[in-house]
MDTraj code that builds the backbone (N, CA, C; nanometers):
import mdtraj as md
import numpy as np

residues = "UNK UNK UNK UNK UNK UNK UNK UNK UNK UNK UNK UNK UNK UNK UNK UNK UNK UNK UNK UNK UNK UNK UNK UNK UNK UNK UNK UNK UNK UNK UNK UNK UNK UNK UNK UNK UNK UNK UNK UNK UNK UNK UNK UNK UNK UNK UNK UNK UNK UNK UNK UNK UNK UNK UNK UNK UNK UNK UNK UNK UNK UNK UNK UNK UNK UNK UNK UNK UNK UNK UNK UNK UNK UNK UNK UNK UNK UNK UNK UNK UNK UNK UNK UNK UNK UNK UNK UNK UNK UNK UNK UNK UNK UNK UNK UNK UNK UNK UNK UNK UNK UNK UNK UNK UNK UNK UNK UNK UNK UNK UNK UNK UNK UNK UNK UNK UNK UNK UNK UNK UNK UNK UNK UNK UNK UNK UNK UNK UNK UNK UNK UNK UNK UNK UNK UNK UNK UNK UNK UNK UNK UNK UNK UNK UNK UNK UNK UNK UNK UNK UNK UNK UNK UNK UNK UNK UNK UNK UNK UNK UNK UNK UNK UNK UNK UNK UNK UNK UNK UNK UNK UNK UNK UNK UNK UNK UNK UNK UNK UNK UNK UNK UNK UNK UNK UNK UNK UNK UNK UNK UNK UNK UNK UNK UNK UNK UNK UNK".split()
xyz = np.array([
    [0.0838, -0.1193, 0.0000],
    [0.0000, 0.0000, 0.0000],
    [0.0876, 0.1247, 0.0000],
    [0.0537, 0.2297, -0.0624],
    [0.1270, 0.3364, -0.1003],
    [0.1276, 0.4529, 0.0255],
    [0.1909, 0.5339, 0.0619],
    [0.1731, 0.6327, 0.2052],
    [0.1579, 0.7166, 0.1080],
    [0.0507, 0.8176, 0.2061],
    [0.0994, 0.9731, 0.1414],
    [0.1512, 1.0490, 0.2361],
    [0.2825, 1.1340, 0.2166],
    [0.3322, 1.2193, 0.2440],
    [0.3308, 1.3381, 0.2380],
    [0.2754, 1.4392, 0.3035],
    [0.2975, 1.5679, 0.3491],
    [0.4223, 1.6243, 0.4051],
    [0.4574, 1.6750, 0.2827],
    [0.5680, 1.7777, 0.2717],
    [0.5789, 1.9205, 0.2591],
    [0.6299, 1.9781, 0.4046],
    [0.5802, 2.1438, 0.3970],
    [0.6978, 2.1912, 0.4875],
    [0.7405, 2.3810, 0.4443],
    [0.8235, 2.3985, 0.4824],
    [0.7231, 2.4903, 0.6149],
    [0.7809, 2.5319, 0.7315],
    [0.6924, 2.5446, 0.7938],
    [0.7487, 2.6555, 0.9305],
    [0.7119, 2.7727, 0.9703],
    [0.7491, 2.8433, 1.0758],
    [0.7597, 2.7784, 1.1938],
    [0.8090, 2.8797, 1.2545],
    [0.7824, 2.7819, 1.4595],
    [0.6760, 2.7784, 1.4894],
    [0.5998, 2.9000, 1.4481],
    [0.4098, 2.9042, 1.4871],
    [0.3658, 2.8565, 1.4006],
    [0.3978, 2.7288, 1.3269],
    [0.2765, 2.6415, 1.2657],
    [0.2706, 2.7058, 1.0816],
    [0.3222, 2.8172, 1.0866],
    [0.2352, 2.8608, 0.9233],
    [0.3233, 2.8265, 0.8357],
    [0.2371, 2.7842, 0.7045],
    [0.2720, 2.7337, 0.5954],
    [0.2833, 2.8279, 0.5101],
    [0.1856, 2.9512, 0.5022],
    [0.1640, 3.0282, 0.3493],
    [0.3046, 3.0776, 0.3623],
    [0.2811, 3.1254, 0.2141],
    [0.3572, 3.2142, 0.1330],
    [0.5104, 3.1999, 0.1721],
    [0.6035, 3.0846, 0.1544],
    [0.6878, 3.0462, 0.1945],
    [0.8544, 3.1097, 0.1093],
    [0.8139, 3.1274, -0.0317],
    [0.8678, 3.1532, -0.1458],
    [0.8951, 3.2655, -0.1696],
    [0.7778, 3.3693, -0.1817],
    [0.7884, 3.5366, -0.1761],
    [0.6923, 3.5837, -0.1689],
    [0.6859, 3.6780, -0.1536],
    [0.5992, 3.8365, -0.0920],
    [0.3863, 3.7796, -0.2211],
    [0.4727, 3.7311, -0.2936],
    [0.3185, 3.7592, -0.3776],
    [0.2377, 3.6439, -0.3937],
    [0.3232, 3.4949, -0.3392],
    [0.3373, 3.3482, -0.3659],
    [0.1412, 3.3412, -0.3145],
    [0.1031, 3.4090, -0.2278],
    [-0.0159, 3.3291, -0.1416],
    [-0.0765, 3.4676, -0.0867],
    [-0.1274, 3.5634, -0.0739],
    [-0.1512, 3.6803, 0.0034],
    [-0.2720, 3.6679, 0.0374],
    [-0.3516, 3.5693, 0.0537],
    [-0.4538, 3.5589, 0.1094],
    [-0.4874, 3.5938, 0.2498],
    [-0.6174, 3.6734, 0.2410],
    [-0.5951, 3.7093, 0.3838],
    [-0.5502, 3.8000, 0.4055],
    [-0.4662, 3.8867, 0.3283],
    [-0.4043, 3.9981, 0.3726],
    [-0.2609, 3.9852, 0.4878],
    [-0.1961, 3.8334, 0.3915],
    [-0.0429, 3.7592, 0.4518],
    [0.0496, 3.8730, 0.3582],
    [0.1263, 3.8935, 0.4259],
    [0.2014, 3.9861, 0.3615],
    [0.3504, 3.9558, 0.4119],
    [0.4058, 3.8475, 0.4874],
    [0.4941, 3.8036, 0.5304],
    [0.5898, 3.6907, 0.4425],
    [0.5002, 3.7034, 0.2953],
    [0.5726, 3.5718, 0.2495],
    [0.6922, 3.6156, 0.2013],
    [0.8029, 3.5125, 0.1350],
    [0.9499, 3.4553, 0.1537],
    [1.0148, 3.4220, 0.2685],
    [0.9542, 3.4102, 0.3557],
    [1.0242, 3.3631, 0.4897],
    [1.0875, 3.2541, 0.4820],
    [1.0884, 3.1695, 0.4201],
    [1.1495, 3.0179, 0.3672],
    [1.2953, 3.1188, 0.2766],
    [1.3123, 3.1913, 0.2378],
    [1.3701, 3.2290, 0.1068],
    [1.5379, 3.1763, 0.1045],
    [1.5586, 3.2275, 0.2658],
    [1.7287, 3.2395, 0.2659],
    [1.7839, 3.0579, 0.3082],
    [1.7019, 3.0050, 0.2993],
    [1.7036, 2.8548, 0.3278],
    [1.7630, 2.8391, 0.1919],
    [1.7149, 2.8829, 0.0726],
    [1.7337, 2.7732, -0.0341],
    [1.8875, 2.7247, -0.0678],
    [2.0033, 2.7799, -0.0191],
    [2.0912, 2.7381, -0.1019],
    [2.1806, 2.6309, 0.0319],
    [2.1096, 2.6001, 0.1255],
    [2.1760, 2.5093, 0.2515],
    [2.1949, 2.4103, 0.1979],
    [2.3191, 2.3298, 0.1903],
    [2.2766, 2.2063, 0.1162],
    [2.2374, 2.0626, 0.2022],
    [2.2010, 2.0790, 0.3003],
    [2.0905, 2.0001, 0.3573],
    [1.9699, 2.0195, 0.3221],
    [1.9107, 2.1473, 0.3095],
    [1.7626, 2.1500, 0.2462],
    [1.7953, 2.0777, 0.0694],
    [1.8646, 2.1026, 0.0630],
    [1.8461, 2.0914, -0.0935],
    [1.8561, 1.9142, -0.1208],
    [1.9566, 1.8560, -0.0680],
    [1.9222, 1.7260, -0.0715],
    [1.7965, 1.6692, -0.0074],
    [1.7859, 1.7171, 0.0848],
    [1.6493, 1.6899, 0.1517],
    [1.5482, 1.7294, 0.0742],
    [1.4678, 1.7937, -0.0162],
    [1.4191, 1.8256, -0.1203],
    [1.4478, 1.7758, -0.2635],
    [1.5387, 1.7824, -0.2948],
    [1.5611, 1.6325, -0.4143],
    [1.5426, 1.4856, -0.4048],
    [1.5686, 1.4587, -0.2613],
    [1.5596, 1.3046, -0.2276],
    [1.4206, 1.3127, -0.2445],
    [1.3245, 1.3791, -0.1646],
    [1.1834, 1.3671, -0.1486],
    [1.1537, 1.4004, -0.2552],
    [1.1471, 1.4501, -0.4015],
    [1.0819, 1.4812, -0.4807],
    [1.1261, 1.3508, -0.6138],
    [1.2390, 1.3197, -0.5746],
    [1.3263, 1.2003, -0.7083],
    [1.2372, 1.0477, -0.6632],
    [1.2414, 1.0053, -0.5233],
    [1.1619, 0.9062, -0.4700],
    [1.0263, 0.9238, -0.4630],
    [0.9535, 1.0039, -0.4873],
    [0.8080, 1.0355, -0.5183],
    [0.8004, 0.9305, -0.6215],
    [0.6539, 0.8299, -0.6227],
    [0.6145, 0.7730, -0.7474],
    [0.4913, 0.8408, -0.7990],
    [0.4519, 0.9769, -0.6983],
    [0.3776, 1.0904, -0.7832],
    [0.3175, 1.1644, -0.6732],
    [0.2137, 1.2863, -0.7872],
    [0.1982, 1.4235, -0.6732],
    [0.0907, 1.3979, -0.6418],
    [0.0171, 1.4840, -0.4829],
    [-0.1130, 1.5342, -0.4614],
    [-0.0870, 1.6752, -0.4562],
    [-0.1882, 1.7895, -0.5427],
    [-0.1767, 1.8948, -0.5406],
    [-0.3103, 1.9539, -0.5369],
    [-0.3558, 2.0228, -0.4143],
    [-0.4448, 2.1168, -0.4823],
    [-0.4495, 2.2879, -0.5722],
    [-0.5667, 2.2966, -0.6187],
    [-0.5347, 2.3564, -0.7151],
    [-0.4545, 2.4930, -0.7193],
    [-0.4209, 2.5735, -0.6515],
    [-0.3409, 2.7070, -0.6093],
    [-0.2025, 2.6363, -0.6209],
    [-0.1831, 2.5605, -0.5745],
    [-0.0376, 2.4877, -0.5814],
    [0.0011, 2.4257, -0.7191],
    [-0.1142, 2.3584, -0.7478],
    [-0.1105, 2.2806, -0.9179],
    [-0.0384, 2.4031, -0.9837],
    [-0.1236, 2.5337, -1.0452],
    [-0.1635, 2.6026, -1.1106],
    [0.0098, 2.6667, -1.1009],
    [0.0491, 2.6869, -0.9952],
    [0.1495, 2.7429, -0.9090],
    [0.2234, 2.6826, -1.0211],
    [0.2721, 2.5541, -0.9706],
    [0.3984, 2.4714, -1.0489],
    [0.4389, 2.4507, -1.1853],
    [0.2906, 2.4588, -1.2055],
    [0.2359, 2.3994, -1.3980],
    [0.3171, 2.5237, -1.4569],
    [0.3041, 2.6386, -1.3447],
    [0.3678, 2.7371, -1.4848],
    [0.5242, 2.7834, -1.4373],
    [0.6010, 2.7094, -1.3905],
    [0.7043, 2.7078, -1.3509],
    [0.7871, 2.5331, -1.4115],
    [0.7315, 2.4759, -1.3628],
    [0.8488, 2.3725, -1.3799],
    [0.8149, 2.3200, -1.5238],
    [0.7321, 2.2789, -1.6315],
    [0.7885, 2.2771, -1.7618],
    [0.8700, 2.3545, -1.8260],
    [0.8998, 2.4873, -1.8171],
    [1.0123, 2.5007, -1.8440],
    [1.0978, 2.5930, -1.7559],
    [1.1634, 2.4895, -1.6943],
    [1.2819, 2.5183, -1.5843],
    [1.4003, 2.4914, -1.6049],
    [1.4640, 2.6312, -1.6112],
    [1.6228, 2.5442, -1.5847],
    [1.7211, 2.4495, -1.6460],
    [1.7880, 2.4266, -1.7338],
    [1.8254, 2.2868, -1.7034],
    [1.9321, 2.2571, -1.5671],
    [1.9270, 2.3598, -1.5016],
    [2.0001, 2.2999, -1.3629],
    [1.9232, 2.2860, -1.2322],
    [1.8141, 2.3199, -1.2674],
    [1.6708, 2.2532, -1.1826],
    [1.6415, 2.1044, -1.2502],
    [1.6743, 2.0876, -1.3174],
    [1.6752, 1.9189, -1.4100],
    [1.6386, 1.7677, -1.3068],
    [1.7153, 1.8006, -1.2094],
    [1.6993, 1.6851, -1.0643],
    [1.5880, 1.7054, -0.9961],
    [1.4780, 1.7988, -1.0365],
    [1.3311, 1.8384, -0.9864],
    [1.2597, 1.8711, -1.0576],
    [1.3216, 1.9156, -1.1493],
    [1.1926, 1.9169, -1.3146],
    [1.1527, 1.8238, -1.3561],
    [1.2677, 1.6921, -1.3693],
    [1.2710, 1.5801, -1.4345],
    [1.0982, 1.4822, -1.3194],
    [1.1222, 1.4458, -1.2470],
    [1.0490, 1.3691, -1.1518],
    [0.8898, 1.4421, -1.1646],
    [0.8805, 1.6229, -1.1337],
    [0.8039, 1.6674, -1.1407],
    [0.7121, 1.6915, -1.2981],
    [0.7504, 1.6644, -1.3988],
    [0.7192, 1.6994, -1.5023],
    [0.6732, 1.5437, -1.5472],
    [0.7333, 1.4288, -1.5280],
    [0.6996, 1.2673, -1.5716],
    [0.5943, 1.2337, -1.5037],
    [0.5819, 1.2575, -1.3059],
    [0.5478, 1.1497, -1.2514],
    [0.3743, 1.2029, -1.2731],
    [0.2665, 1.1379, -1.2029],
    [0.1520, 1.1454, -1.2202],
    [0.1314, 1.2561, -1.1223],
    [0.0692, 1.2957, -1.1818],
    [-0.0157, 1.4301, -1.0901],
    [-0.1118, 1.4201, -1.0882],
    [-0.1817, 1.4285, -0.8898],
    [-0.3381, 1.4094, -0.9067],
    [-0.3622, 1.5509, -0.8169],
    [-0.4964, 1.6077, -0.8716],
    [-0.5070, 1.7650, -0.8839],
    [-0.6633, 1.7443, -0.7958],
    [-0.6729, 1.8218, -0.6670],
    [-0.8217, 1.7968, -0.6372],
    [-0.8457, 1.9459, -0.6450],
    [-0.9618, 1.9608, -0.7420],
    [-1.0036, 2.0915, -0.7639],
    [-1.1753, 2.0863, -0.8668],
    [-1.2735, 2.1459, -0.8437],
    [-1.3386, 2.1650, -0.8998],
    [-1.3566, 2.2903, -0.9914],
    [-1.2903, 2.3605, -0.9720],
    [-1.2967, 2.4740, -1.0997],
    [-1.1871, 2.4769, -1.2040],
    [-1.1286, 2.3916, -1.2021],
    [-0.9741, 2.3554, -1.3004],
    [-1.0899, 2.3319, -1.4178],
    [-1.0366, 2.3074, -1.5880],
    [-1.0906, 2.2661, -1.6735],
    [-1.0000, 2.1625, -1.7606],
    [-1.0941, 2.0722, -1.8086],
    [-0.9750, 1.9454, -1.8658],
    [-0.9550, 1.9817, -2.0247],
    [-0.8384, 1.9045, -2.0449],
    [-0.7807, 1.8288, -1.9892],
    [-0.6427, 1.9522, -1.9096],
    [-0.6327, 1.8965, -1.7933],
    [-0.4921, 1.9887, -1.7722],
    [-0.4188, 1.9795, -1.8535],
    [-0.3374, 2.0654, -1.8469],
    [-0.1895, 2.1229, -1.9042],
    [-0.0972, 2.0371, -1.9022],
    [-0.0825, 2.0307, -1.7896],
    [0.0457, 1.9708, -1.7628],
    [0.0850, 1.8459, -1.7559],
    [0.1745, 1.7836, -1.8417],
    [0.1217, 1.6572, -1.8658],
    [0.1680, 1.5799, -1.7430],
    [0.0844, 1.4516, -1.7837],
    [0.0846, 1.3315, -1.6799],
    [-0.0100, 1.4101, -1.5239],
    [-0.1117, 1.4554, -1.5961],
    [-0.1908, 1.5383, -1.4464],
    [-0.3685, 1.5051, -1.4495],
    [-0.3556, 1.4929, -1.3560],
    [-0.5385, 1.4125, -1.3492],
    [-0.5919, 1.4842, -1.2329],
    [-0.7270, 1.4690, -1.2985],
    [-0.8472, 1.5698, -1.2027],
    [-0.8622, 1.4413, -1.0911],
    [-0.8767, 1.4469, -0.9729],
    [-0.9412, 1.3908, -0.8591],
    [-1.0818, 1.3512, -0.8874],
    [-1.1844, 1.2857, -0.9368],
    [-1.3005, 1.2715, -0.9066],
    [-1.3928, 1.2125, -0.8151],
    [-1.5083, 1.3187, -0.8304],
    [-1.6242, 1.2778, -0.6840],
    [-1.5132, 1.3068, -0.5863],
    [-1.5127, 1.1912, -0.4467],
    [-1.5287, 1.2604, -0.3102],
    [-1.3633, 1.2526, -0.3057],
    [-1.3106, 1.3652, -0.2642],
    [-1.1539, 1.3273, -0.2702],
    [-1.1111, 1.2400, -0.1795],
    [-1.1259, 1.2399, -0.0512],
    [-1.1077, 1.1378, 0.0243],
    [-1.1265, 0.9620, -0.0178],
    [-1.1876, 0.9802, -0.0802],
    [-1.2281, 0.8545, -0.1733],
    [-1.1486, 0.8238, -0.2947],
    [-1.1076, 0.8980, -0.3754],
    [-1.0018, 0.9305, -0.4736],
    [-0.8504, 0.9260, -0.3735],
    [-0.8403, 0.9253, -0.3188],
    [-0.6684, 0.9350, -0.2844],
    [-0.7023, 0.7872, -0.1555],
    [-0.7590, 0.7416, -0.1234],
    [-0.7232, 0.6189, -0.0460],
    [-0.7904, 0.4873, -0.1574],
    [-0.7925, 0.5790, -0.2750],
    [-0.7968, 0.4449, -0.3963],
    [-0.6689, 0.4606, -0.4317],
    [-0.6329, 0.5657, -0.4358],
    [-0.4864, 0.6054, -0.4876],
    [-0.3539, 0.5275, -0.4071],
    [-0.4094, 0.5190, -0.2614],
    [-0.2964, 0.4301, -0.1739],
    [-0.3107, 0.2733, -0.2057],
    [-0.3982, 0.2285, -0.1908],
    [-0.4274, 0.1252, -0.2844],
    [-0.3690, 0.0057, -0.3837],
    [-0.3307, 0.1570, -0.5056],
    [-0.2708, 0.1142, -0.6029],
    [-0.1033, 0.0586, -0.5715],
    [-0.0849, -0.0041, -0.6615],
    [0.0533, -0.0601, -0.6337],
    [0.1347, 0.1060, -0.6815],
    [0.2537, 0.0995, -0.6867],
    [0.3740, 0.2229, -0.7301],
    [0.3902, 0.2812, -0.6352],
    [0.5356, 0.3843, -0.6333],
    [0.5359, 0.4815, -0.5674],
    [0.4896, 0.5789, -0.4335],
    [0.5321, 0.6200, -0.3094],
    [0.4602, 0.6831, -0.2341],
    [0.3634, 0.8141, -0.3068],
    [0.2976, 0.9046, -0.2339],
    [0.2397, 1.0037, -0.3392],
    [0.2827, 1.0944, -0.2216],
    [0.3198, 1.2489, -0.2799],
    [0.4017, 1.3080, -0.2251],
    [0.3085, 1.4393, -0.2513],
    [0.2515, 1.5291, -0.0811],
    [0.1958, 1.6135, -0.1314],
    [0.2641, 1.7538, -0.0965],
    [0.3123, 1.8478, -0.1646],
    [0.3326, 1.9767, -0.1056],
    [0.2105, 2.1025, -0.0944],
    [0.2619, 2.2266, -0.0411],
    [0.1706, 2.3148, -0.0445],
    [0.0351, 2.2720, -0.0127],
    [-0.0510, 2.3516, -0.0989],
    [-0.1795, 2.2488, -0.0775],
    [-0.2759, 2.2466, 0.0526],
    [-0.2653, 2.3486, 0.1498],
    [-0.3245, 2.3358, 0.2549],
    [-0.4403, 2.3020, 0.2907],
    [-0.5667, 2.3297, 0.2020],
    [-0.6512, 2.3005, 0.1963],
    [-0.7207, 2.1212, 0.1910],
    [-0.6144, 2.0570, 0.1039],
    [-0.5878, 1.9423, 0.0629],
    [-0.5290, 1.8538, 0.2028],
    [-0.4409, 1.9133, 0.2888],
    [-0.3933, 1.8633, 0.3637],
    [-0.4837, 1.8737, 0.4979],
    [-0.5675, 1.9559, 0.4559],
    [-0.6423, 1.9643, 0.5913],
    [-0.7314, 1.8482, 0.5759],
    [-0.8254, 1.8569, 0.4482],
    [-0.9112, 1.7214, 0.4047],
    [-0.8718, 1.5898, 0.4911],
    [-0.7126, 1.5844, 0.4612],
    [-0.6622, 1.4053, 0.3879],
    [-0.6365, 1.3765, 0.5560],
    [-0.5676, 1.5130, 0.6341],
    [-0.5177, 1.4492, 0.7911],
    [-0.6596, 1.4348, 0.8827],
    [-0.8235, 1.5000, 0.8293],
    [-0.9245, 1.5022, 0.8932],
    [-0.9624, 1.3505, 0.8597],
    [-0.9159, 1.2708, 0.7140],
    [-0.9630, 1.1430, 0.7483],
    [-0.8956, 1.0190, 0.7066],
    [-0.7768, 1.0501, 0.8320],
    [-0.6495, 0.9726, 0.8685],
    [-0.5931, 0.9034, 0.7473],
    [-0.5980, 0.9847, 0.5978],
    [-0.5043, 0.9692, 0.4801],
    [-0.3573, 0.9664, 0.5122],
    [-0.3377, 1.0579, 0.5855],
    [-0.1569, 1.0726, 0.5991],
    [-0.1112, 1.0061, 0.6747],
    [-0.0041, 0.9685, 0.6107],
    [0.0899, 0.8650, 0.6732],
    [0.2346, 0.8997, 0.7381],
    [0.2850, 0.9933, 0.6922],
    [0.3909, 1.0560, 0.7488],
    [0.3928, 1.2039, 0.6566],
    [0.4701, 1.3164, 0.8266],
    [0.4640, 1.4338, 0.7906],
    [0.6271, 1.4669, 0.7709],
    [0.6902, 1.5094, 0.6453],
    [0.7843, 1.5829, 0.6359],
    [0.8226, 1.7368, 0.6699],
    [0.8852, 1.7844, 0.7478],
    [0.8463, 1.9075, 0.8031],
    [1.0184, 1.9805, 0.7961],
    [1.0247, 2.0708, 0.7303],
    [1.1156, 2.2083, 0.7242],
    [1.1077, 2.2941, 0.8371],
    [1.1678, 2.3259, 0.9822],
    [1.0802, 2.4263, 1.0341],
    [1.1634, 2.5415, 1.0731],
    [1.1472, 2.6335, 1.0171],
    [1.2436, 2.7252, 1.0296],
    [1.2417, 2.8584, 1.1348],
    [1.3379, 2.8670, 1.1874],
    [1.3723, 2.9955, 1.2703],
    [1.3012, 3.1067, 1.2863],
    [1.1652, 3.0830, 1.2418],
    [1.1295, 3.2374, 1.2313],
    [0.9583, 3.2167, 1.2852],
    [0.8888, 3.3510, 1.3369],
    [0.7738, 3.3238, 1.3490],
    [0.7191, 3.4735, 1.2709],
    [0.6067, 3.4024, 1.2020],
    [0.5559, 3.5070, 1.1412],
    [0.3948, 3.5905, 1.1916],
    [0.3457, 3.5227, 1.3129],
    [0.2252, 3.5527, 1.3833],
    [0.1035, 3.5405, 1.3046],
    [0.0729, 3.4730, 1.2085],
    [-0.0134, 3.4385, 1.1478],
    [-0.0118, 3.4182, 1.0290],
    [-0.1052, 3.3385, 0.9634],
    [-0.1469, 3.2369, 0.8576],
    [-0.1780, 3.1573, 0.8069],
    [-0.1715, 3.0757, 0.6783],
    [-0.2718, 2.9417, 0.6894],
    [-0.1487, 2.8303, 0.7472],
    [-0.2325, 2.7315, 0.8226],
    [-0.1717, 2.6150, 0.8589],
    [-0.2285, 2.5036, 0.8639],
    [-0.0799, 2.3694, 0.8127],
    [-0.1843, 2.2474, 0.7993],
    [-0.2557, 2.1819, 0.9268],
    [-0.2305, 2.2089, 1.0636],
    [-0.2982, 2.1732, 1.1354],
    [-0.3755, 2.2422, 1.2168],
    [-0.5233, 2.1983, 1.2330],
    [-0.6806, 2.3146, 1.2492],
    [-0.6794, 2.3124, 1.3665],
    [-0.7556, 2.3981, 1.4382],
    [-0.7777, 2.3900, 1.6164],
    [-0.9493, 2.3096, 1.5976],
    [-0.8977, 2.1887, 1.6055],
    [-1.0307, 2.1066, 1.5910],
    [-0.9917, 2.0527, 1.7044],
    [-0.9215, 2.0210, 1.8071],
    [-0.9536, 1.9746, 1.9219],
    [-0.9224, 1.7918, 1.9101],
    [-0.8564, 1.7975, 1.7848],
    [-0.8220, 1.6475, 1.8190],
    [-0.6603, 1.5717, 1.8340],
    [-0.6919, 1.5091, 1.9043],
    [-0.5560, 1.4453, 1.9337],
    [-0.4788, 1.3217, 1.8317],
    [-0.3939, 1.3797, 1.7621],
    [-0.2964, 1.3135, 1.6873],
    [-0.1665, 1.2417, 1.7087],
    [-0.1497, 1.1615, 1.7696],
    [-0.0001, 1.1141, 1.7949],
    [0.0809, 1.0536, 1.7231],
    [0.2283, 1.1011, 1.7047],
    [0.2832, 1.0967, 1.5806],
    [0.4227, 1.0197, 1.6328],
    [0.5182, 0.9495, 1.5746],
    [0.6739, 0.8906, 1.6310],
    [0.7555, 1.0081, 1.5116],
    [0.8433, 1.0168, 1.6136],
    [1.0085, 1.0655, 1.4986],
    [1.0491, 0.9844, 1.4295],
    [1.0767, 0.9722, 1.3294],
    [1.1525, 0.9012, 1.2145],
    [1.2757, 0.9587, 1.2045],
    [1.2998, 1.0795, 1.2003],
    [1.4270, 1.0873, 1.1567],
    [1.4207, 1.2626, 1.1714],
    [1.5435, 1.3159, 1.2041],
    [1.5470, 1.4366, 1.2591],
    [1.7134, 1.5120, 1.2233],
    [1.6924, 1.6646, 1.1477],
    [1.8441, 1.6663, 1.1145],
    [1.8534, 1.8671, 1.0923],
    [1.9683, 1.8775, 1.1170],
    [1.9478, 2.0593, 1.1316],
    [2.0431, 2.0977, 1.0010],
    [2.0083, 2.2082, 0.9685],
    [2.0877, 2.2549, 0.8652],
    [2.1223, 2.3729, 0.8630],
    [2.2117, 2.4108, 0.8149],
    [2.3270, 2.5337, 0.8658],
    [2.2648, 2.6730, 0.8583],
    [2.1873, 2.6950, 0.7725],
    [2.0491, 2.7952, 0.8455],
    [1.9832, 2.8204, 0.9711],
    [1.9986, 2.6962, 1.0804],
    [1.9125, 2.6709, 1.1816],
    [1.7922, 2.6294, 1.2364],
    [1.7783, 2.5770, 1.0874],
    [1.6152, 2.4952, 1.0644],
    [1.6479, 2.3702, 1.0981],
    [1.5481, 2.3356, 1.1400],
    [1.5079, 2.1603, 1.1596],
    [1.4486, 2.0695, 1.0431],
    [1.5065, 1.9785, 1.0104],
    [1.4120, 1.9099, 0.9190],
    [1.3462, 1.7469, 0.9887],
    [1.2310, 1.7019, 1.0004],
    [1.1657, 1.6255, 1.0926],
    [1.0825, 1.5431, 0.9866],
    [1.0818, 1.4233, 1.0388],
    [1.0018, 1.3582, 0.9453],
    [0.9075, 1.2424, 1.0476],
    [0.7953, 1.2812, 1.0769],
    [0.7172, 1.1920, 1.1868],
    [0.5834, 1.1349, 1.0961],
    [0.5944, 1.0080, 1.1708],
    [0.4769, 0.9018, 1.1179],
    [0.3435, 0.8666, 1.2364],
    [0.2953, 0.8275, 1.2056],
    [0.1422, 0.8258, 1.2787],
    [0.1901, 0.7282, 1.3517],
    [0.1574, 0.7524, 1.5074],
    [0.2553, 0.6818, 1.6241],
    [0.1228, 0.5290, 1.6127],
    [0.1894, 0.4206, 1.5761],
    [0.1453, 0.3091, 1.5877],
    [0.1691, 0.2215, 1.4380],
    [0.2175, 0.3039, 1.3316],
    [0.2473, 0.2662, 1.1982],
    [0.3756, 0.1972, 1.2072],
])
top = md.Topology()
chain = top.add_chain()
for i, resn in enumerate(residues, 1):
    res = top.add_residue(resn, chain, resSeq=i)
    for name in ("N", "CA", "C"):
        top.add_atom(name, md.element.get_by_symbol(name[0]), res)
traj = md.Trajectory(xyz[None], top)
């Protein structure tokens, strides 16, 4: 059976948005984004981010994030090549109802009917883990009905006092084990915890 993975880079207070730059997510009236920015060239994040994206046997994206990537990574770089390559082949599954088909981007599929139902058919299938970034909305869905299997977590030095985050004040209790735990010369943590009993 396939895990899905939630992969997010992530403040000390929990927030996910706008990780990239100032215009990435402003919902809400977030005006704090690139806070992730000065991370990118650590080369612990960066292997840590190639490993997880090369071992992916494919994506979960919802659509702000889809839309996000589609117009960035077909044509990237050729020294982004070790994350274009994986991201541009592997299957992409897109939960969104206002997208129109066929997507763009190839090897990318609409989610149909109930998503929760669509992605634990998806674990199911034989291949690959499915690897979700961004996506908050998506991640809130999949951890409300115990889809995720392990959380990959970036968490960096900084607090930004508000924004969206993947985990809700719903009042429920989640218990999770460490897998594996490692710092990088920025001063971020990178953490990777699984659902304590897996």
């Amino acid at each position: 059976m396939r895990k899905v993975i939630v992969n997010e880079w992530m403040t000390l207070d929990g927030v996910v948005q706008g990780p990239t730059g100032q215009s990435e997510d402003p919902d809400g009236g977030f005006d704090r984004g690139g806070w992730h920015a000065r991370h990118f060239g650590d080369p612990v994040f960066q292997q840590w981010m190639t490993e997880s994206i090369a071992t992916a046997g494919g994506f979960l994206l919802g659509r702000r994030t889809y839309v996000n990537l589609a117009a960035y990574w077909p044509n990237a770089p050729e020294d982004e090549a070790a994350l274009a390559r994986p991201l541009n082949t592997r299957p992409k599954y897109v939960a969104s109802t206002t997208l129109p088909e066929p997507l763009a981007w190839q090897n990318s599929t609409l989610l149909r009917g109930s998503v929760p139902d669509a992605v634990a058919a998806l674990k199911r299938q034989a291949g690959g883990d499915l690897l979700l970034f961004g996506s908050t909305r998506l991640v809130h869905t999949l951890i409300d009905h115990g889809l995720v299997d392990e959380l990959r977590l970036m968490i960096d030095p900084v607090v930004v006092g508000g924004g969206k985050r993947i985990f809700r004040d719903d009042g429920a209790l989640r218990l999770l084990r460490l897998v594996d735990s490692r710092a990088t010369s920025t001063g971020a943590i990178i953490v990777t915890y699984a659902r304590a009993g897996d």
